[in-house]
N, CA, C and O of each residue as an XYZ file, in Angstrom:
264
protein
N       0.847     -1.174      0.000
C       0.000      0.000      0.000
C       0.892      1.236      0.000
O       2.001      1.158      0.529
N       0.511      2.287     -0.517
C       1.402      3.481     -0.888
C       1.545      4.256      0.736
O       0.668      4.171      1.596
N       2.724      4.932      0.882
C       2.642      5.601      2.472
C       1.611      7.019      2.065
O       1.325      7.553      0.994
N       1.368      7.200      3.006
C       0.274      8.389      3.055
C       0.970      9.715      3.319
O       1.759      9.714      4.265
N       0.807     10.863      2.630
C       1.733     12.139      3.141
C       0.592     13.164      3.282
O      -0.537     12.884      2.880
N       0.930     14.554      3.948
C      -0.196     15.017      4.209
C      -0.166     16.380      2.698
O      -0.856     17.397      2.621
N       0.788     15.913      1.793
C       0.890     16.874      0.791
C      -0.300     17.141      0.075
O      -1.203     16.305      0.087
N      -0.436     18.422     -0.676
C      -1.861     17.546     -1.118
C      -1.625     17.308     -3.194
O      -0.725     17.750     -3.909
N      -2.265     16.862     -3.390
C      -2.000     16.411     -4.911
C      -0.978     17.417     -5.780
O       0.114     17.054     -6.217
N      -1.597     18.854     -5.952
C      -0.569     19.949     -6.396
C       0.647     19.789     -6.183
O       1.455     19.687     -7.106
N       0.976     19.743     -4.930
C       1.986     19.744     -4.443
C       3.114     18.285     -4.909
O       4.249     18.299     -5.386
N       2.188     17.096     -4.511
C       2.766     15.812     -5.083
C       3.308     15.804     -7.187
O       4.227     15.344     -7.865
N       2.318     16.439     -7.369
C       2.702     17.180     -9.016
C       3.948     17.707     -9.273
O       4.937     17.458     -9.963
N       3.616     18.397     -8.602
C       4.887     19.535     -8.842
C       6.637     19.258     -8.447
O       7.743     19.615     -8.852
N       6.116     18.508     -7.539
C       7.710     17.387     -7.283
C       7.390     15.877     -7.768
O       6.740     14.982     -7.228
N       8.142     15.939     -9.078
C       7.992     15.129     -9.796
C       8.534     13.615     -9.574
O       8.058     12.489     -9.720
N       9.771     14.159     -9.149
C      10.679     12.934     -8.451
C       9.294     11.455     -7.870
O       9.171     10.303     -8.286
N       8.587     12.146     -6.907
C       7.722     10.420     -6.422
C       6.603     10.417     -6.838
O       5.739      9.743     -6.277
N       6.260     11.387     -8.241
C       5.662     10.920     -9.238
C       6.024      9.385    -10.384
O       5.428      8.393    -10.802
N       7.521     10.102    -10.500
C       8.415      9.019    -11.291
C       8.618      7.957    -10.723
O       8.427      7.085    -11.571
N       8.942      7.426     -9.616
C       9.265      6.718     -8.664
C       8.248      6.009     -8.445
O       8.480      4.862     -8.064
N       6.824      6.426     -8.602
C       5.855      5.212     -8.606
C       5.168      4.703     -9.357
O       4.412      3.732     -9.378
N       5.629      5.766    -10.270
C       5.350      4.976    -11.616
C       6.312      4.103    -12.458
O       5.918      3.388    -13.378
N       7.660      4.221    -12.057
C       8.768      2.844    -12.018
C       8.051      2.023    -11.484
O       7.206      1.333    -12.054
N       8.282      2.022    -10.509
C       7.469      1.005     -9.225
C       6.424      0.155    -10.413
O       6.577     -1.008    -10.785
N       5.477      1.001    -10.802
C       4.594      0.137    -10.879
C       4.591     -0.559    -12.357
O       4.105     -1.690    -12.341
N       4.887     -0.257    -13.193
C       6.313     -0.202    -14.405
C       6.393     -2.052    -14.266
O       5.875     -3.002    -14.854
N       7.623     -1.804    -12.825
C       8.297     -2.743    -12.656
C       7.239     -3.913    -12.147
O       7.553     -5.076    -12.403
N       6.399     -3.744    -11.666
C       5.489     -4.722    -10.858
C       4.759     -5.101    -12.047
O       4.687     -6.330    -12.080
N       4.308     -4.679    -12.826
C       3.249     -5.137    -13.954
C       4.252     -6.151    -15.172
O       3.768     -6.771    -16.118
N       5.668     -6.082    -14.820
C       6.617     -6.462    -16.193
C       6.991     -8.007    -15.023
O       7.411     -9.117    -15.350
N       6.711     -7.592    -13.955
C       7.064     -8.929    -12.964
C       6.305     -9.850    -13.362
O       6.633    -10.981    -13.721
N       4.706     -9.141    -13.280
C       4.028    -10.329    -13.222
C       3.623    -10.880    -14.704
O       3.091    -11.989    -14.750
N       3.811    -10.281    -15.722
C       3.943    -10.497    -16.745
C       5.263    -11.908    -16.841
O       4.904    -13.050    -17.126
N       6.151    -11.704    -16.671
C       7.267    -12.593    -16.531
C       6.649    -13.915    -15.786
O       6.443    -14.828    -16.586
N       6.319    -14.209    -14.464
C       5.682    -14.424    -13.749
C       4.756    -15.424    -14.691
O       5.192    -16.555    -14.907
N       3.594    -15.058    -15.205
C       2.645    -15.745    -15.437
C       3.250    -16.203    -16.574
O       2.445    -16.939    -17.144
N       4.643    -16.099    -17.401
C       5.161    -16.648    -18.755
C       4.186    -16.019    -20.297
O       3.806    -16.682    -21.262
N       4.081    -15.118    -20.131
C       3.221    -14.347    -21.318
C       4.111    -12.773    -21.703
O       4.659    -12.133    -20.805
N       4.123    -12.427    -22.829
C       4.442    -11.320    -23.127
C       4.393    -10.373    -22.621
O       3.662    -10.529    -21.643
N       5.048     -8.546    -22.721
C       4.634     -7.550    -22.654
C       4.785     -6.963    -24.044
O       5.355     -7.483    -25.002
N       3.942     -5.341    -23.963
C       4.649     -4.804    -25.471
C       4.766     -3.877    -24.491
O       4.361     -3.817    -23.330
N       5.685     -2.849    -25.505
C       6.379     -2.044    -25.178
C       6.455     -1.060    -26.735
O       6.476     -1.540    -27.869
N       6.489      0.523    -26.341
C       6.890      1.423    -27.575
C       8.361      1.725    -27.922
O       9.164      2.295    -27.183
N       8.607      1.207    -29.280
C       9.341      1.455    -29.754
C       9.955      1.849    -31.119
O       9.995      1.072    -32.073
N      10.418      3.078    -31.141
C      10.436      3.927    -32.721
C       9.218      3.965    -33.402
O       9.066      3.912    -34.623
N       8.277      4.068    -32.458
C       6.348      4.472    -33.232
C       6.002      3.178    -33.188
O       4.866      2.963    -33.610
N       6.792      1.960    -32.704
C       5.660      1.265    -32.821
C       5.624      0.393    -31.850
O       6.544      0.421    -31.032
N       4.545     -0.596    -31.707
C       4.188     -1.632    -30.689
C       4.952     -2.992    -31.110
O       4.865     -3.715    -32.103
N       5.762     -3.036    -29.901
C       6.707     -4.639    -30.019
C       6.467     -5.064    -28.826
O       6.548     -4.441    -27.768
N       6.017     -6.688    -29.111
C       5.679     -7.654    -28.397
C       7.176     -7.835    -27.947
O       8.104     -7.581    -28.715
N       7.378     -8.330    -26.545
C       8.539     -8.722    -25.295
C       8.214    -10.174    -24.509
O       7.295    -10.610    -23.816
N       9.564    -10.694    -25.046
C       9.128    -12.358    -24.500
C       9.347    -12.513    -23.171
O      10.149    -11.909    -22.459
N       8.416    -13.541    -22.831
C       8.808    -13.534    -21.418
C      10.688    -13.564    -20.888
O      11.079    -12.889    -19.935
N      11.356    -14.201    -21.475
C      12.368    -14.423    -21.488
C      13.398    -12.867    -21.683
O      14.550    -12.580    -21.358
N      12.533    -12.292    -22.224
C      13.000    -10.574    -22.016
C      12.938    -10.273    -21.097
O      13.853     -9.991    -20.322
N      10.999    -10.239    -20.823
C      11.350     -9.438    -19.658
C      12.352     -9.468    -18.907
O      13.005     -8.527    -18.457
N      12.563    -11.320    -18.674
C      13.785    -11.707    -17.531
C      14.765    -11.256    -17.270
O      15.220    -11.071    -16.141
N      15.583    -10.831    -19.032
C      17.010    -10.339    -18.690
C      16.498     -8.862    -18.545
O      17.374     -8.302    -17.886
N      15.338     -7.797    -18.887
C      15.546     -6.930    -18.582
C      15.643     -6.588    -16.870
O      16.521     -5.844    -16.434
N      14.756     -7.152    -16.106
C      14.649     -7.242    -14.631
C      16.213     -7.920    -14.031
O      16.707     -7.769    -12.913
N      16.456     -8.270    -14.562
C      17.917     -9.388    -13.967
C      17.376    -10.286    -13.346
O      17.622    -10.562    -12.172
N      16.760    -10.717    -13.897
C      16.522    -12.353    -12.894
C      15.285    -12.474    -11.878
O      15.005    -13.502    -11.260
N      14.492    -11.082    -11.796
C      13.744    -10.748    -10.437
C      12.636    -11.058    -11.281
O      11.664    -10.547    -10.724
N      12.164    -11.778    -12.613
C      11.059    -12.190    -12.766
C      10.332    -14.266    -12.278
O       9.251    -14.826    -12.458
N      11.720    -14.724    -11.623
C      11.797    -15.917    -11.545
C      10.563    -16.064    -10.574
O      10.218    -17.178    -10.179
C-alpha cells in the first residue's frame, strides 16, 4: 500500500521525483508479473508496438522475474 503524506495532490505534481518513482514502481510490478505468469509484454518502440518475450522481460529485470 502506498505511504500516506499530508501533501496535497498539487503539491505531489509539482515534485515530480515520487511521481516518477511510482510509476517505475509500478512499471516494474506489472513487467514482474507479466514474466511471472510466462506471457508477453509490449512495449513502444520507434512508433511502434513490439511484443517482449517472457524471457526478455527476464534479462531486462535481472533475474527478479523468476
Amino acid at each position: 500500500m502506498a505511504a500516506r503524506t499530508d501533501k496535497d495532490i498539487g503539491s505531489l505534481i509539482r515534485e515530480r521525483r515520487q511521481v516518477d518513482a511510482a510509476l517505475a514502481r509500478g512499471v516494474r510490478e506489472a513487467l514482474l508479473r507479466h514474466c511471472r505468469a510466462g506471457v508477453p509484454a509490449v512495449e513502444w518502440q520507434d512508433g511502434k508496438c513490439v511484443w517482449l518475450a517472457p524471457e526478455e522481460l527476464e534479462r531486462r529485470l535481472g533475474g527478479a522475474g523468476r
